[in-house]
C-alpha positions in Angstrom: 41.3 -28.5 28.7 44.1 -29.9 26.5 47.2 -27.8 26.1 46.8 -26.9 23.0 43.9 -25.4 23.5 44.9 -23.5 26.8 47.6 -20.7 25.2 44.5 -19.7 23.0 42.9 -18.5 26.0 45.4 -15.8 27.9 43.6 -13.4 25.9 40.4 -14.2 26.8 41.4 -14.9 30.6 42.4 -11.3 30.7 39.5 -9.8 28.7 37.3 -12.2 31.5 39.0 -10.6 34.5 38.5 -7.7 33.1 34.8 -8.0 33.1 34.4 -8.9 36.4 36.0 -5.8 37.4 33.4 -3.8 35.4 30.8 -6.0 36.7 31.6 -6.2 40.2 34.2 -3.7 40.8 33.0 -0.4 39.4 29.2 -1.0 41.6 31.3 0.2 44.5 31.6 3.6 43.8 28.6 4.0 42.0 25.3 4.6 44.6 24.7 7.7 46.9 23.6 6.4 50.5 22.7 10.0 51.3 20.2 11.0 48.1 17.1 12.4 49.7 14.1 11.5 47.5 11.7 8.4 47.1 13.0 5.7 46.4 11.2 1.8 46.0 11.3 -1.1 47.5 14.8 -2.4 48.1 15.4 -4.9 45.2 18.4 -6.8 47.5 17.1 -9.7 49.1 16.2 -10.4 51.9 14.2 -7.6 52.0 15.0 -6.3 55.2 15.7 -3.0 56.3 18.9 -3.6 58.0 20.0 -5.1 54.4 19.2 -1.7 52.3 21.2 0.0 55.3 24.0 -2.0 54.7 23.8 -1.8 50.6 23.9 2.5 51.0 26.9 2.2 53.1 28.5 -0.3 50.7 28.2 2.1 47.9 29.1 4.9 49.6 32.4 3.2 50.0 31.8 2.8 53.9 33.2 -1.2 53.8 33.3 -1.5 57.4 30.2 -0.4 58.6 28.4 -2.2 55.6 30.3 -5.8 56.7 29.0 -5.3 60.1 25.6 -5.4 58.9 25.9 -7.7 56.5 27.1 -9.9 59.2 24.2 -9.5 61.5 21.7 -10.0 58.1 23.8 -13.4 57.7 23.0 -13.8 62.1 18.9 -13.4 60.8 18.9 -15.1 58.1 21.6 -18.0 58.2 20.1 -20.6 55.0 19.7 -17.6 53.0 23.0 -17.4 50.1 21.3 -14.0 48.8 22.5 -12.8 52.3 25.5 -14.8 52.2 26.7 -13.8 49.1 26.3 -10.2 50.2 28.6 -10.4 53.0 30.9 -12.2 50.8 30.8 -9.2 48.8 31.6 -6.5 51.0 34.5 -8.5 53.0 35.5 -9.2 48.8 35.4 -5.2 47.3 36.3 -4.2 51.1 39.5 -5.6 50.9 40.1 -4.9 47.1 39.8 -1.3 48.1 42.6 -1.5 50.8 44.7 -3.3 48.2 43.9 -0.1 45.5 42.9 -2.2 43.2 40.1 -0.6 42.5 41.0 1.9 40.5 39.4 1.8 37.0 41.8 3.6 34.8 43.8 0.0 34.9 41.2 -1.6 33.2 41.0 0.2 30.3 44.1 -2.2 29.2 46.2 -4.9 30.6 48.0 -2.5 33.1 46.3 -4.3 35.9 47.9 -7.3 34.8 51.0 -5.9 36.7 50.0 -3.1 38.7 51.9 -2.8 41.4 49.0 -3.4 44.5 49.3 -4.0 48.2 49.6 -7.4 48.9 46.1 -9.2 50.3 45.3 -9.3 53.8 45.8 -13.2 54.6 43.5 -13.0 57.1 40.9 -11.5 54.4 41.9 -14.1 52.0 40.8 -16.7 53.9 37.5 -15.5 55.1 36.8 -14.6 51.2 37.7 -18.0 50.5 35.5 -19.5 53.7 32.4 -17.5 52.7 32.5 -18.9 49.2 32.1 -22.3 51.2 29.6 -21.2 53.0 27.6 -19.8 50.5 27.8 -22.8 47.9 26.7 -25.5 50.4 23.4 -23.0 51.0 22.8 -23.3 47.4 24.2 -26.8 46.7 21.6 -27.5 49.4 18.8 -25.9 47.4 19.7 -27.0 44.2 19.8 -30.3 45.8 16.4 -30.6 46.6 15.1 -28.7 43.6 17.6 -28.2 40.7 14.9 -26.2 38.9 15.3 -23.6 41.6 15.8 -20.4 40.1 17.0 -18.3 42.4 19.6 -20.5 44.3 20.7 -21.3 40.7 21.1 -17.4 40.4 22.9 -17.1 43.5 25.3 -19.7 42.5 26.4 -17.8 39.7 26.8 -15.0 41.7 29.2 -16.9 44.3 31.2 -17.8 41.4 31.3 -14.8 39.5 32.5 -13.5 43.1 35.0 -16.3 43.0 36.3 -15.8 39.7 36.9 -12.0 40.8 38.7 -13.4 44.1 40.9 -15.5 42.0 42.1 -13.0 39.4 42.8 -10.1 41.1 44.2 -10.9 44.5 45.4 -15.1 43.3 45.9 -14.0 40.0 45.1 -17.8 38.9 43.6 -16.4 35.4 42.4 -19.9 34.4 40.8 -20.6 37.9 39.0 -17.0 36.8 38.2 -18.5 34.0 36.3 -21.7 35.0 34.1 -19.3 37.8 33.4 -16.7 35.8 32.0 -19.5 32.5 30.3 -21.1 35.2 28.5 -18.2 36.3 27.2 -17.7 33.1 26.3 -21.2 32.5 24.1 -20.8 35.5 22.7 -17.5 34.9 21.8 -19.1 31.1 20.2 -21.5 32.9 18.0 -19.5 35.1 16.8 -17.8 31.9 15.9 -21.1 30.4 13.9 -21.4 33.6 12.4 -17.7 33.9 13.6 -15.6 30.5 12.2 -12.8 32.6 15.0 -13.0 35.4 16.5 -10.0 34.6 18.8 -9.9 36.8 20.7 -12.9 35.4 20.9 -10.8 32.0 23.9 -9.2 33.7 26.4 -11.7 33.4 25.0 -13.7 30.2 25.1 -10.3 28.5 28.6 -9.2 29.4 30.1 -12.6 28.7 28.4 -12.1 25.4 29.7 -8.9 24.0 33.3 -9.7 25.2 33.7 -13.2 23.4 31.5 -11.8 20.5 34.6 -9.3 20.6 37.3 -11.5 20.3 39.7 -12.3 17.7 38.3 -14.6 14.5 41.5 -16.7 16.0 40.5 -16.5 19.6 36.7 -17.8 19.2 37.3 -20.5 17.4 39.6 -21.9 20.3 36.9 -20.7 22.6 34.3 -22.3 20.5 35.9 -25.9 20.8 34.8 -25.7 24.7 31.5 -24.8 23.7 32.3 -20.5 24.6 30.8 -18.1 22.3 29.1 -14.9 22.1 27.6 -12.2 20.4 28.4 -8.3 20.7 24.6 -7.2 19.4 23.3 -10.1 22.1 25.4 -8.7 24.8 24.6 -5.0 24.7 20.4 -6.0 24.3 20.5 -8.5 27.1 22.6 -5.4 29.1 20.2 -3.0 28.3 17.2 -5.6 29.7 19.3 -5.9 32.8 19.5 -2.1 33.2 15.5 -1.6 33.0 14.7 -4.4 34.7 14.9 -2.9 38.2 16.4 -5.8 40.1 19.5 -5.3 42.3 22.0 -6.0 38.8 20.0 -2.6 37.4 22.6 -0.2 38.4 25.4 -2.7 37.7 24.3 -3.1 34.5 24.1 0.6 33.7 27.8 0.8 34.5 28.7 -2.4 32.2 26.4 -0.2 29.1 28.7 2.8 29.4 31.9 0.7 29.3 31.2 -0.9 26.9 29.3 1.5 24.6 32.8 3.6 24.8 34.3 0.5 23.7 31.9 0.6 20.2 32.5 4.2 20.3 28.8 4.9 20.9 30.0 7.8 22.6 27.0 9.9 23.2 24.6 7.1 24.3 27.5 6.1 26.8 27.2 10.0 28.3 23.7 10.1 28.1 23.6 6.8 30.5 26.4 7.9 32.2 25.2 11.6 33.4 21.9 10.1 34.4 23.6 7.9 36.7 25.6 11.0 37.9 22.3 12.4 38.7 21.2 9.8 40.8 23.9 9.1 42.4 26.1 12.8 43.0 28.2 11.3 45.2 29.7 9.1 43.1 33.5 10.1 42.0 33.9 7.0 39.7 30.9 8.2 37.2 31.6 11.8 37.7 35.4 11.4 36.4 33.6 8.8 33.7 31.9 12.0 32.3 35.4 13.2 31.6 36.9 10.5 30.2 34.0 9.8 27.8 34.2 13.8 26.3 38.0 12.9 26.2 37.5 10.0 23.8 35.1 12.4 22.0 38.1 14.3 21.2 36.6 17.1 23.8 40.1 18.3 25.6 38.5 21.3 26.9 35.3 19.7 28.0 36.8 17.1 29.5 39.2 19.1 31.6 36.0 21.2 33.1 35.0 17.9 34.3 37.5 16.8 35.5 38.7 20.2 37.7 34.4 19.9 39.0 35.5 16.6 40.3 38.1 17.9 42.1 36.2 20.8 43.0 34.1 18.6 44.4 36.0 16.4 46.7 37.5 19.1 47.8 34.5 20.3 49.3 33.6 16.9 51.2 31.2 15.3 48.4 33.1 12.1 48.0 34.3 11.3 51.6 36.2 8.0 52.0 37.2 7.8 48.2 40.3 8.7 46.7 39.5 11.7 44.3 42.8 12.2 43.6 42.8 9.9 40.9 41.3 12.6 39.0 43.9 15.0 39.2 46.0 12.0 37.7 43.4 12.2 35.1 43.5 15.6 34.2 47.3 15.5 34.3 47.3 12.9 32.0 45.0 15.2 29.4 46.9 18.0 29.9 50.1 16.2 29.1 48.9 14.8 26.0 47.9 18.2 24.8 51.9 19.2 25.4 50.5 21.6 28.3 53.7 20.0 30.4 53.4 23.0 32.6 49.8 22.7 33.0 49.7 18.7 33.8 52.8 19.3 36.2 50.4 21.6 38.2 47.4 18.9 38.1 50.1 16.3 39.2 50.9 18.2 42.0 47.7 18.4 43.3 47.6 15.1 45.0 49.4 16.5 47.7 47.2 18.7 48.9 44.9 15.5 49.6 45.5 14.6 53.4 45.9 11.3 53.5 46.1 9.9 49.8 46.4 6.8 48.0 50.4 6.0 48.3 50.1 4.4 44.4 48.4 7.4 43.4 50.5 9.5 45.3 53.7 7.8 43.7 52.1 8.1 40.4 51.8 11.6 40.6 55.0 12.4 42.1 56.9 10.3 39.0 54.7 11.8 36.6 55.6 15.8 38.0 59.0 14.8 38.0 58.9 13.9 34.1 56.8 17.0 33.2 59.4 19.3 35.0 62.3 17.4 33.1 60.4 18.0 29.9 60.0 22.0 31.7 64.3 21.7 31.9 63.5 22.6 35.8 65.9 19.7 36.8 66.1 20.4 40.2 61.6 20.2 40.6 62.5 16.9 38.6 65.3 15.7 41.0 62.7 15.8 43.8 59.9 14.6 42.5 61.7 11.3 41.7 63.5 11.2 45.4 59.6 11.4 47.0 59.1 8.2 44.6 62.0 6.2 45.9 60.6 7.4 49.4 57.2 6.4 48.7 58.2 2.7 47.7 61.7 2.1 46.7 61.0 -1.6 45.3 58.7 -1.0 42.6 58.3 -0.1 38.8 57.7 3.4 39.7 60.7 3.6 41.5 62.9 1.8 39.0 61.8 4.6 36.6 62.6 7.4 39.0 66.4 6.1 39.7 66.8 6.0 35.9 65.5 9.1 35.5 67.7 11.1 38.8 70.5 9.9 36.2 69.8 10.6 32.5 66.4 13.2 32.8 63.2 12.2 31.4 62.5 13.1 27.6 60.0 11.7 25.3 
């Protein structure tokens, strides 16, 4: 890639990483291990029991225990990079949840960009990095032997989709991103050529396609010169396919559909999918807090804020254990404060103390936040503690640079 060309592309880069999350990250908190009904045969391969076990724990947010069986599928099936590729998966979104980068609200800009994060395990960094090793020689093996072989060419582009989600968010190498993430879609195009019934492979192919078909005029024609282009209609129909196509990328295309249908402002097909996935999965705190935020953009304050104090209701009573719920009273601060109910949001901010062990971002968040609603309340002592529990919580980060300016001239907007 010549150098002219390159600067064209931060946008896109971001936009990119961005995807990934939405395709890789949000599936995390989106199944209920514990829903008691019928359900079919498992659509993960290999289709062994242990695997399903290990896919409800994932989704319920239970990393460890899912790891450990994905390890022992890896011990059963060693040559198979669907099982691979799983492991790599959970040891992946495992440690992306310890880092809190996982929290979606981020994405809805370029926030995560610099979102202050824990730094990466570098122990976890190099098993991520080790398992992407292991799982490309499985399929480089395949592919070797048959490079017509859909599904090794399938898993491929899921290693590197995997990759390019490794490599943005925790190495932050946006161009490395990049590369992965077109080559995952290069070989997810070309398992359609191969079976246009795959629908599975519709994931990728259709969310690389509504986000350059979303670009800039500018943008796409320096994305066109490396042979990158897309097509918003294209991306949403090959989405939708994905969704009813039942394969293990189902769900995960579901969650792409509401994303991105907010993003068209399609508003009440985005609820309509989203509250059927809250059905099915109850447990889920990341689509139950999306129900909010979509009446929000509908310009439904008091809808939204009945969803969002459910949620909360909700975790309070046990239904999301091992996720951080507190996000949403974040959330519903953040509503409140935009509707100049500064006493209201103060009182929503404060709630994330009566979590018992939460996030420390979210926790600094919220304390910063308080602090500037009690300023805006003149309660300048409230405010004067508030922003010494953010110099407590980290002292070396942007939170905490605000709070030290604020202990000295108070907050106003």
């Amino acid at each position: 890639m010549s150098r002219l060309v390159q600067p064209s592309f931060t946008r896109p880069v971001r936009i990119l990483a961005r995807v990934l999350v939405c395709l890789l990250g949000w599936e995390c908190g989106v199944a209920n291990a514990q829903a008691k009904k019928p359900v079919p045969e498992s659509p993960y391969r290999p289709r062994d029991p242990l695997n399903a076990a290990a896919f409800e724990r994932f989704y319920n947010l239970d990393f460890d225990r899912a790891v450990v069986d994905y390890e022992r599928v890896v011990e059963k099936y060693p040559d198979d990079p669907f099982a691979m590729n799983h492991l790599l998966t959970g040891v992946l979104f495992r440690e992306l949840y310890r880092m809190g980068a996982l929290n979606t609200r981020e994405y809805e800009n370029d926030s995560f960009l610099n979102a202050p994060h824990h730094n990466a395990d570098p122990k976890a960094k190099e098993q991520i990095k080790q398992l992407v090793k292991r799982a490309l020689r499985l399929e480089q093996k395949r592919l070797a032997s048959n490079p017509k072989d859909a599904d090794a060419l399938y898993a491929r582009g899921v290693t590197r989709a995997q990759f390019a989600t490794y490599t943005a968010l925790i190495e932050h190498a946006w161009f490395s991103a990049l590369r992965n993430a077109v080559g995952a879609r290069h070989d997810h195009e070309k398992v359609l050529e191969l079976s246009p019934d795959y629908a599975d492979a519709k994931l990728v192919v259709g969310a690389h396609n509504y986000v350059l078909g979303s670009l800039p005029w500018g943008v796409k024609v320096a994305a066109s010169l490396v042979g990158l282009g897309g097509s918003r209609e294209k991306g949403i129909r090959l989405l939708r396919e994905a969704a009813d196509g039942g394969g293990e990328a189902a769900v995960d295309a579901k969650v792409v559909l509401v994303v991105f249908l907010r993003r068209e402002h399609r508003y009440d097909e985005a609820l309509e999918l989203d509250r059927g996935l809250v059905s099915q999965y109850p447990q889920s705190s990341l689509l139950a807090l999306e129900e909010g935020n979509l009446l929000r953009a509908m310009d439904k304050p008091l809808e939204a804020a009945a969803s969002y104090r459910r949620v909360w209701k909700s975790g309070r009573e046990g239904h999301y254990p091992a996720q951080h719920y507190e996000l949403v009273a974040l959330t519903l601060g953040d509503l409140l404060r935009s509707q100049k109910d500064y006493e209201g949001a103060a009182a929503a901010y404060e709630l994330v103390n009566q979590v018992p062990q939460p996030d420390p971002e979210l926790k600094q968040k919220a304390s910063l936040s308080a602090g500037e609603m009690y300023d805006l309340l003149r309660r300048r002592d409230l405010a004067i503690k508030k922003y010494q529990e953010v110099i407590a919580l980290n002292s070396g980060n942007g939170p905490a640079e605000s709070a030290r300016k604020f202990m000295k001239d108070a907050y106003r907007e």
